[in-house]
C-alpha positions in Angstrom: 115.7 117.5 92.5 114.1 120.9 93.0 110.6 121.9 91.7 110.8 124.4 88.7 107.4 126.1 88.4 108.0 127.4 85.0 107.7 123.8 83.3 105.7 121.4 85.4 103.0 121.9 87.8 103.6 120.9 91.6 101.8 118.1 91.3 103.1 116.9 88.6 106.6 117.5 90.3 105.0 115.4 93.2 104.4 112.4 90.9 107.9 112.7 90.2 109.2 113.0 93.0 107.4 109.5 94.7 108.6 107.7 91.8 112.8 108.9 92.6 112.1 108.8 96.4 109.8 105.6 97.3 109.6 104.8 100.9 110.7 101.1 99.9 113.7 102.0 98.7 117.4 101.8 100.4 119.0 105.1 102.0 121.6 107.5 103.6 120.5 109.7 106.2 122.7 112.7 106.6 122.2 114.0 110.0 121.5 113.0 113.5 119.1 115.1 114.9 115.3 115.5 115.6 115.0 115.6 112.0 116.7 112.0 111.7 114.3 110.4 114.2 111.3 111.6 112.4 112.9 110.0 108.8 113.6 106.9 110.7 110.5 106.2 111.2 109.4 106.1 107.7 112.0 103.9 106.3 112.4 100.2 107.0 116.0 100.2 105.3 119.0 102.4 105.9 122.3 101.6 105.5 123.8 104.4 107.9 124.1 107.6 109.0 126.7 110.2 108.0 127.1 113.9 110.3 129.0 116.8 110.0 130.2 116.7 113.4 133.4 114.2 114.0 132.5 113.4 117.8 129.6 111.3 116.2 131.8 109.4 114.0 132.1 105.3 115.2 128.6 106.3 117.5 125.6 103.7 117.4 122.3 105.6 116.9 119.2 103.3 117.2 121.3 100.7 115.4 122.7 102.4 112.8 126.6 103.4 112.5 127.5 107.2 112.4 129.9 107.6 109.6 132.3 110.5 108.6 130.2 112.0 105.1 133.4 111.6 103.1 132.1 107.9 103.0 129.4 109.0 100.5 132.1 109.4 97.6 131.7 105.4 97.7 127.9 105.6 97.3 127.1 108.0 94.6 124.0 106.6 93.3 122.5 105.4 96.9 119.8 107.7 97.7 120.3 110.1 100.2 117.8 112.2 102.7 119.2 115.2 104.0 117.9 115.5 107.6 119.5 118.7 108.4 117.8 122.5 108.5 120.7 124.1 106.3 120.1 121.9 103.0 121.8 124.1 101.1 125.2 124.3 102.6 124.6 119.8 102.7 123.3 120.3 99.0 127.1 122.1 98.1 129.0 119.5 100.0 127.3 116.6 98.2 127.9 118.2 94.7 131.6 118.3 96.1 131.6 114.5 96.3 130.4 114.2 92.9 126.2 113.4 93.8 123.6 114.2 91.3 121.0 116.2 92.8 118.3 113.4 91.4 119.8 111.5 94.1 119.2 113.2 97.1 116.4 115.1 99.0 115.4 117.2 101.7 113.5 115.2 104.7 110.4 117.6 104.9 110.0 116.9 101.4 110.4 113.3 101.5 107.7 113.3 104.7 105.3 115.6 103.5 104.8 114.8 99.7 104.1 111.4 100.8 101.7 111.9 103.4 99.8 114.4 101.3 100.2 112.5 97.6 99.8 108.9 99.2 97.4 109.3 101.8 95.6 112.5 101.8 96.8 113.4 105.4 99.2 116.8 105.9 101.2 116.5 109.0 103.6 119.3 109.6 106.5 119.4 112.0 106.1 123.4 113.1 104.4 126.1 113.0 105.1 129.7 114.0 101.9 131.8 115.1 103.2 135.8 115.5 101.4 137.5 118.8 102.7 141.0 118.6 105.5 143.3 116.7 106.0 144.9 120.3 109.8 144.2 121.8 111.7 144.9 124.9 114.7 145.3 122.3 115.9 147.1 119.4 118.1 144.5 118.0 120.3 145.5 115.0 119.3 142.8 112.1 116.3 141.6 113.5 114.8 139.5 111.5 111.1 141.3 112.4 112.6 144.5 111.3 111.5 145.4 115.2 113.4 148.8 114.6 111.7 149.9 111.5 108.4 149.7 112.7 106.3 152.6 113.1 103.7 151.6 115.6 104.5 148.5 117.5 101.0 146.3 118.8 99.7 143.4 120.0 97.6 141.4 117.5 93.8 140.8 118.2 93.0 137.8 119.7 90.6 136.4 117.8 92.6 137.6 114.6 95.4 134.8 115.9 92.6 132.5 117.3 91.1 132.4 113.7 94.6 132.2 112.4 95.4 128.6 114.3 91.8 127.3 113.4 92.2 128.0 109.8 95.3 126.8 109.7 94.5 123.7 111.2 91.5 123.3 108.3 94.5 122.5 106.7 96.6 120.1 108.4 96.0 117.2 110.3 99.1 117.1 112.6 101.6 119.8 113.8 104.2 118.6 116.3 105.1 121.6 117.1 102.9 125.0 117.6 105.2 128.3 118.2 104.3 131.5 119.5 106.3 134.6 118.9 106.7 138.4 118.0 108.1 140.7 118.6 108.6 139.7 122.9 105.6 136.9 123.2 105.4 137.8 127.0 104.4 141.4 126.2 101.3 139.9 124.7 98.5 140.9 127.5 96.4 138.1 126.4 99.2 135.0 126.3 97.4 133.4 129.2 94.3 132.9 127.0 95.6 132.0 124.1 97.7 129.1 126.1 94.5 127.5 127.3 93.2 127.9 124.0 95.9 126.4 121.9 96.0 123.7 124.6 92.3 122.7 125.0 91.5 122.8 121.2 94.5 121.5 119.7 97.0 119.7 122.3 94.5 118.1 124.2 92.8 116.5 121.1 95.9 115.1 119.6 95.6 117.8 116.8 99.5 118.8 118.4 101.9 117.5 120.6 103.6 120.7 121.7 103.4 124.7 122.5 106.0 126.9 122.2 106.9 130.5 123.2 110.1 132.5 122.6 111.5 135.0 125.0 114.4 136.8 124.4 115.4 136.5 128.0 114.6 140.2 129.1 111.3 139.9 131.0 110.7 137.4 134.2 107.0 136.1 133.9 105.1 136.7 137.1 103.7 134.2 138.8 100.1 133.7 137.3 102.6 133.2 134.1 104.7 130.5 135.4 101.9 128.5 136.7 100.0 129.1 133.0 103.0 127.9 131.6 103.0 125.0 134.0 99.6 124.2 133.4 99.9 123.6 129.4 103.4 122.1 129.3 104.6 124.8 127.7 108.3 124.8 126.1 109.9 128.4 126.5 112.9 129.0 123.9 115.0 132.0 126.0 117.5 133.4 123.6 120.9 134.2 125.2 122.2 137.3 123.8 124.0 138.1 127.2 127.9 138.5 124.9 125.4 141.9 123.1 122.9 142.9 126.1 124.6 142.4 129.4 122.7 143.0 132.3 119.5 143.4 130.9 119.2 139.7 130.1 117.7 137.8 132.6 118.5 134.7 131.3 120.1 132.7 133.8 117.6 134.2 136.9 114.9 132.9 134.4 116.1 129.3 134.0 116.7 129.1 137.5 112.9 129.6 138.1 111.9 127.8 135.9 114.0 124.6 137.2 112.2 125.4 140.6 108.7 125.5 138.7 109.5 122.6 136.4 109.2 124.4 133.3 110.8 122.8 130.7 113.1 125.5 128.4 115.8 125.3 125.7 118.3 127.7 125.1 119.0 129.4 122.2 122.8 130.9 121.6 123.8 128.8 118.9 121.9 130.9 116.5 121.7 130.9 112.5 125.4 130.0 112.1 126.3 127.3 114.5 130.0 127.3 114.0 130.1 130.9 115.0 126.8 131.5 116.8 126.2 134.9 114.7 122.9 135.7 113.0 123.1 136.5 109.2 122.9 140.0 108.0 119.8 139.9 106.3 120.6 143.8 105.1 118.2 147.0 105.0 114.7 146.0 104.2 114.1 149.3 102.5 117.2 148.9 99.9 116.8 147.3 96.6 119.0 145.5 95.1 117.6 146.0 91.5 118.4 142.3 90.5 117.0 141.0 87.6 114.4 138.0 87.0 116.9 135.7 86.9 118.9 136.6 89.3 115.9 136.5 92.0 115.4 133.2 90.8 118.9 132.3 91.6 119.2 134.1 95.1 116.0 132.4 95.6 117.2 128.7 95.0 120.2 129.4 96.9 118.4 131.1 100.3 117.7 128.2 103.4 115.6 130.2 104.9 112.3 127.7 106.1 110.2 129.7 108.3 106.8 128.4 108.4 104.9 131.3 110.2 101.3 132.1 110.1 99.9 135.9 110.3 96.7 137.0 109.6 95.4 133.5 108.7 98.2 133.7 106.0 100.8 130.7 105.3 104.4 132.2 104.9 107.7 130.8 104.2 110.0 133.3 104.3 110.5 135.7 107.5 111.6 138.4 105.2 108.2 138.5 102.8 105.9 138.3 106.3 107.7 140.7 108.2 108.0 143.3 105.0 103.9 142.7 104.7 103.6 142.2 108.7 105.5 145.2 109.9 106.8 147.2 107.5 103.4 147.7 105.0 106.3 147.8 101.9 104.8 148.0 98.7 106.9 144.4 97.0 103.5 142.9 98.2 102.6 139.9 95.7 99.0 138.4 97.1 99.2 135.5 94.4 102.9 134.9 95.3 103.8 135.6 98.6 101.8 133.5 100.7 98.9 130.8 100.9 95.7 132.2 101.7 94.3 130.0 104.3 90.6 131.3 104.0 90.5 130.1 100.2 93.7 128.0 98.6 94.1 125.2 97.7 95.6 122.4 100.0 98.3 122.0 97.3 99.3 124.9 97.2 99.6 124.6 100.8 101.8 121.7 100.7 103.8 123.6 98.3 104.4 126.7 100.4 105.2 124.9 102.9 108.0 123.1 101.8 109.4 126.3 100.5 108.6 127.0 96.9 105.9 129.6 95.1 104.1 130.4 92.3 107.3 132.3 90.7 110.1 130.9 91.8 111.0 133.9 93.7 109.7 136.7 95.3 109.9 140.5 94.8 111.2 141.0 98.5 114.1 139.3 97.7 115.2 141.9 95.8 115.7 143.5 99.4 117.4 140.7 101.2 120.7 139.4 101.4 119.3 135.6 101.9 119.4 132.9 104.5 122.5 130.2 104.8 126.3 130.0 104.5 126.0 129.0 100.7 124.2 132.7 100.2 125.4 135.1 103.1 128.5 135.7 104.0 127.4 138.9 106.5 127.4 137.9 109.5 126.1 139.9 113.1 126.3 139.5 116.6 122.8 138.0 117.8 120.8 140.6 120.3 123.4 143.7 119.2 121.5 147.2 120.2 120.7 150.2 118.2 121.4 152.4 120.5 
């Protein structure tokens, strides 16, 4: 069940959608992660869970048995949330066991419309504030376009301070504030923004977290550990050691940080898990010349879910931000490609952020090979140099 803007409005794909999916109602959760937790917690009746990954099968997870997926043959018209981050690749497995697409959904979806339809609140799981286009690397793939840009910089201040506080005019709740670029610790003014983010939005319950990503090349000084510190701040270091060598400093990172108590994640798993390879999101620059259709199609198919704010802008695709972010292409649709926070609509809103848009595509994707194992089959090795 996928809203198609060319025959119903969003709301009235909203309406729909409440009536199929009804919080009362009995489900399957597919997935075990983060994602599950958050479902769980809006459902009073599951009958299990069902994962991907065999080691889980026979578990107990708050209650509920962990089941191999080929179980769902046996439950074709049971409803079904999909609590995983690549849908699509779930979405192609389910249609392999014979499941209508009316009976099953994405969790964001199922979490969102309801909040927003039923009660008027929008509570968001992340968000991804960009600091800079400036990087330490010049990674081939990059998702940024890093080595296509002209003139790297760090953004104003109060351009990403206004950014956050129109985007929280918006929602009510974000778990989950990120900040990135480019390299977030080449931003001169992180410090600041920290204790702003923190004082105005963590501390007053508007968000539960801050994050920051690093890809591992630059050891914060001290003054940065203890800001950090100070604002519980959660640093995602990416390990591309296998492509960079000794200019990651990865591991001398985490080990300061487990002397400073910072907490950290590592990231090496990367877009495809099974291989830990980045797609090949192919040359911004080229165009594909694909049809209306087409786009619509390679639309449908692509996972990618960004959720990234620049330039008090809502964006849900990497590829359209980055080409209007750092590349100043000229695909630019202002009706299409984003939600204007300084003067849409909280529906629309809603709908970017779950991933759809006015056309049901987007010119850029005529430049993109798409997000997800169901679209890409390029793959790259994360943190691979230039030169």
């Amino acid at each position: 069940m996928k809203y198609n803007c060319s025959y119903e409005s969003f709301k009235e794909y909203a309406e729909r959608f409440r009536k199929k999916f009804p919080q009362n109602d009995t489900y399957i959760i597919f997935g075990t992660g983060q994602k599950f937790q958050k479902v769980k917690k809006q459902i009073s009746d599951i009958l299990f869970v069902v994962d991907n990954d065999q080691q889980k099968w026979g578990m107990e997870l708050d209650g509920l048995r962990v089941k191999s997926p080929d179980i769902l043959k046996e439950y074709k018209e049971t409803k079904i949330i999909v609590a995983v981050q690549g849908y699509m690749d779930v979405d192609k497995q389910l249609e392999n066991y014979g499941i209508r697409e009316e009976n099953y959904c994405h969790y964001n979806e199922f979490l969102m419309i309801e909040d927003y339809f039923g009660r008027g609140k929008i509570s968001v799981p992340e968000v991804t504030f960009m600091v800079n286009n400036r990087c330490t690397l010049s990674c081939k793939g990059c998702i940024e376009y890093i080595p296509y840009v002209e003139k790297q910089q760090n953004f104003s201040l109060q351009q990403i301070k206004d950014s956050i506080d129109d985007f929280f005019m918006y929602a009510d709740y974000c778990e989950d504030i990120s900040l990135v670029g480019g390299e977030a610790l080449l931003y001169g003014k992180l410090d600041i923004l920290l204790e702003y983010l923190y004082g105005e939005y963590v501390k007053t319950g508007h968000a539960k977290r801050i994050k920051i990503t690093t890809n591992g090349t630059i050891m914060p000084n001290n003054h940065m550990l203890q800001t950090l510190k100070r604002y519980n701040v959660v640093v995602v270091i990416s390990d591309y050691k296998a492509a960079i060598g000794e200019r990651s400093l990865a591991d001398k990172i985490i080990m300061v940080f487990l002397q400073w108590r910072i907490e950290y994640l590592i990231e090496n798993r990367f877009s495809r898990a099974e291989e830990g390879k980045w797609f090949d999101m192919g040359n911004p620059l080229q165009c594909k010349n694909m049809a209306e259709t087409a786009l619509k199609n390679h639309f449908n198919k692509c996972t990618v879910m960004c959720s990234a704010v620049w330039d008090s802008k809502l964006f849900n695709c990497n590829g359209v931000r980055s080409n209007i972010m750092n590349l100043g292409c000229k695909t630019i649709d202002s009706d299409n490609d984003y939600c204007d926070l300084k003067s849409d609509q909280k529906e629309k809103f809603v709908m970017y952020y779950l991933g759809y848009n006015n056309k049901g595509y987007y010119n850029f994707c005529n430049y993109c090979n798409g997000y997800g194992e169901y679209l890409n089959k390029s793959s790259i090795m994360p943190g691979e140099q230039n030169c």
